[in-house]
C-alpha positions in Angstrom: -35.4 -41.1 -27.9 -38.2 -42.4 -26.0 -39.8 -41.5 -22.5 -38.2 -44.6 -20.9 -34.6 -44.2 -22.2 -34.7 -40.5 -21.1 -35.7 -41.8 -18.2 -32.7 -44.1 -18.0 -30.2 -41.4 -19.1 -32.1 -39.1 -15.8 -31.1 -42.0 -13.5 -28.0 -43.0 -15.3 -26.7 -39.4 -14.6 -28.1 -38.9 -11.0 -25.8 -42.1 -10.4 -23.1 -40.5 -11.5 -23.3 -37.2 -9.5 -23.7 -39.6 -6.8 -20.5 -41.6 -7.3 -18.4 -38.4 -7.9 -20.1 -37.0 -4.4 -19.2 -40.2 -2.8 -15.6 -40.2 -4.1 -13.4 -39.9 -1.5 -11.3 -36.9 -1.8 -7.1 -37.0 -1.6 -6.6 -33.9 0.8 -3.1 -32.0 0.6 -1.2 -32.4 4.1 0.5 -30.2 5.9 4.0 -31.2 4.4 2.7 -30.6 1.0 1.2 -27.1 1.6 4.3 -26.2 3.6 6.7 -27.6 0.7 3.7 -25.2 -2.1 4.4 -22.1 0.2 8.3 -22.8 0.1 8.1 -23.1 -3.4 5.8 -19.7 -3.9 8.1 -18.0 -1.3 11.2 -18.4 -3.6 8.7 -17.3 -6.4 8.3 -14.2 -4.6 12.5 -13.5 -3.3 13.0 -11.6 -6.1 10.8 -8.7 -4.8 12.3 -9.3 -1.1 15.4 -8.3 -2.7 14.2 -5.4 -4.6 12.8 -4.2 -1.5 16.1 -4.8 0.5 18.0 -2.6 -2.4 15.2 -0.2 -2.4 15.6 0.6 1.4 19.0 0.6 1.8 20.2 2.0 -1.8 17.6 3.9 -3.9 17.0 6.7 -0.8 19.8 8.8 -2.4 16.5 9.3 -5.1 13.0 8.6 -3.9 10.8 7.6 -1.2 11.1 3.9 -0.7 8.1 3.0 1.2 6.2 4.0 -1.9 8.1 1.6 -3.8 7.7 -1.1 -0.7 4.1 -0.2 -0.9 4.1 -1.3 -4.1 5.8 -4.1 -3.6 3.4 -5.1 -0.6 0.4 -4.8 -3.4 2.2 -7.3 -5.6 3.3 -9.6 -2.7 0.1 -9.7 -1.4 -2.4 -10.3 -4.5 -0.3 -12.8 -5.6 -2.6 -15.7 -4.1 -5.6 -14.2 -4.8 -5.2 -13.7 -8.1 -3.5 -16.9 -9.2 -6.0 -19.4 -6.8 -9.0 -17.1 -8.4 -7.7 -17.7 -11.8 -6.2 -21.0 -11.7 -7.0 -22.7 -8.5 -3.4 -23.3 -7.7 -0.3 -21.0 -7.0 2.7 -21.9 -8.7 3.8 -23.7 -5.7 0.6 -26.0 -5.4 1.2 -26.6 -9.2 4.6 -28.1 -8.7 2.8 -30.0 -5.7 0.1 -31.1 -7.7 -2.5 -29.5 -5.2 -6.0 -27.3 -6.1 -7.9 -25.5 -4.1 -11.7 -25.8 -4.6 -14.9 -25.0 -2.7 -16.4 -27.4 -0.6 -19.0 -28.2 -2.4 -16.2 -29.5 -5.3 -16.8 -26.5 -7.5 -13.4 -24.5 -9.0 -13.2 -21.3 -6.4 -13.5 -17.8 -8.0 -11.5 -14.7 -6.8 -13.9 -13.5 -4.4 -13.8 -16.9 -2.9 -9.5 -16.7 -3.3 -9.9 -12.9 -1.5 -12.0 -14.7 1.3 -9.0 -17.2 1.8 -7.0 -14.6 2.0 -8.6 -12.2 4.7 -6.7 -14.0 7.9 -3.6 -13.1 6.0 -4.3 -9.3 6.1 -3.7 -8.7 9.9 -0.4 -10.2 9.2 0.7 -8.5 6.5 -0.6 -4.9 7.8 1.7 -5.6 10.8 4.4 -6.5 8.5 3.7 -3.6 6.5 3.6 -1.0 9.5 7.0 -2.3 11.0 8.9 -2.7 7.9 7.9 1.6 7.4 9.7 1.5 10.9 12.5 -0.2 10.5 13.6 1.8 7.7 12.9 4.9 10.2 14.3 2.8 12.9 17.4 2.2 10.5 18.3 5.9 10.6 18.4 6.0 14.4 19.2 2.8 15.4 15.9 2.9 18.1 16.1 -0.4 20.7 12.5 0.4 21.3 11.2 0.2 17.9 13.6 -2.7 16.8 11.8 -5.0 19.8 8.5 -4.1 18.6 9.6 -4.9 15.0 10.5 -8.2 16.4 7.2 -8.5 18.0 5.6 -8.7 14.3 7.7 -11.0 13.1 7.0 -13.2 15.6 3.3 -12.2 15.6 3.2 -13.0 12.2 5.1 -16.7 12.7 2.8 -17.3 15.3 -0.7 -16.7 12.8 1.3 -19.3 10.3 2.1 -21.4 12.9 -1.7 -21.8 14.2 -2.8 -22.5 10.6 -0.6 -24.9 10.5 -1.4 -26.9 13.3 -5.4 -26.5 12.3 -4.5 -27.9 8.9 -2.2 -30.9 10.5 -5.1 -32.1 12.7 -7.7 -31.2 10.7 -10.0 -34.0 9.3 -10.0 -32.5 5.6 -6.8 -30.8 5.9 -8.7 -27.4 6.3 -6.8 -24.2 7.7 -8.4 -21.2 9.6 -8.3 -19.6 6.1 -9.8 -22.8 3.8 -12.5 -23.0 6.6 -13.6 -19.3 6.2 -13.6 -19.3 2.8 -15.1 -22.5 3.1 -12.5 -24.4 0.7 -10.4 -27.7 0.8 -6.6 -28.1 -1.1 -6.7 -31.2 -2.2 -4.0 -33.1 -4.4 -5.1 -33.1 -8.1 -4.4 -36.2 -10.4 
């Protein structure tokens, strides 16, 4: 190969990295998201139900906020761990979405964790309240029910507001995707 075709090739490939950049993305709405989370929330029922059976069964035998503690763990590294790995939850999978960075490269786990750091509030509430109810479910407390309420709707409220930013967002981006600085976009 000779200077001028390697030349060529240079140019030939800079016009390609151009045209890619250029390509206009396909960004997953709101409805598909929502319809991925549905999808990874059924995923995730079986644990909800060992958790219900664990608070209101297995305290004959052991402690069951270790066991919902555990449960949390696995609940909550779910996303992580599959968009780190794979770029998609099974949920986005079925929806044919991917998460990537913004500058178009596959995210890692540390970028996945970042995504997920809005989430932690939420699910420490969660966490804290569900310890109470099962207290609260001993002694039937009106106090500590309304507060339990409180969280859930705390919680709604976080989801809600993501929502919303990703619904009338430009590129589709939630509070999370914009810290982590990531787009979910729908993949061919």
């Amino acid at each position: 190969m000779n200077m001028h075709e390697e030349k060529l090739d240079l140019i030939f490939d800079e016009n390609l990295v151009e045209q890619e950049e250029q390509q206009e993305l396909e960004y997953g709405t709101f409805w598909n998201r929502l319809w991925a989370y549905l999808v990874d929330f059924i995923v995730l029922q079986p644990l909800t139900l060992i958790n219900i059976y664990n608070f209101y069964v297995w305290p004959k035998w052991w402690n069951p906020i270790v066991v919902n503690l555990i449960i949390i763990v696995v609940y909550a590294s779910y996303k992580p761990i599959m968009e780190g790995a794979f770029g998609r939850t099974l949920g986005k999978r079925l929806l044919k979405l991917k998460v990537i960075k913004d500058s178009r490269t596959p995210i890692d786990h540390n970028t996945a964790i970042t995504r997920y750091i809005p989430w932690i509030p939420a699910l420490l509430i969660n966490v804290y309240f569900a310890t109470i109810e099962y207290k609260t479910s001993l002694t039937n407390d009106m106090a500590t029910f309304v507060w339990l309420n409180f969280s859930q709707l705390s919680f709604s409220v976080f989801v809600l507001i993501c929502g919303i930013s990703i619904a009338f967002s430009d590129n589709k981006q939630g509070l999370h995707d914009r810290l982590a600085k990531t787009l979910c976009i729908k993949d061919a």
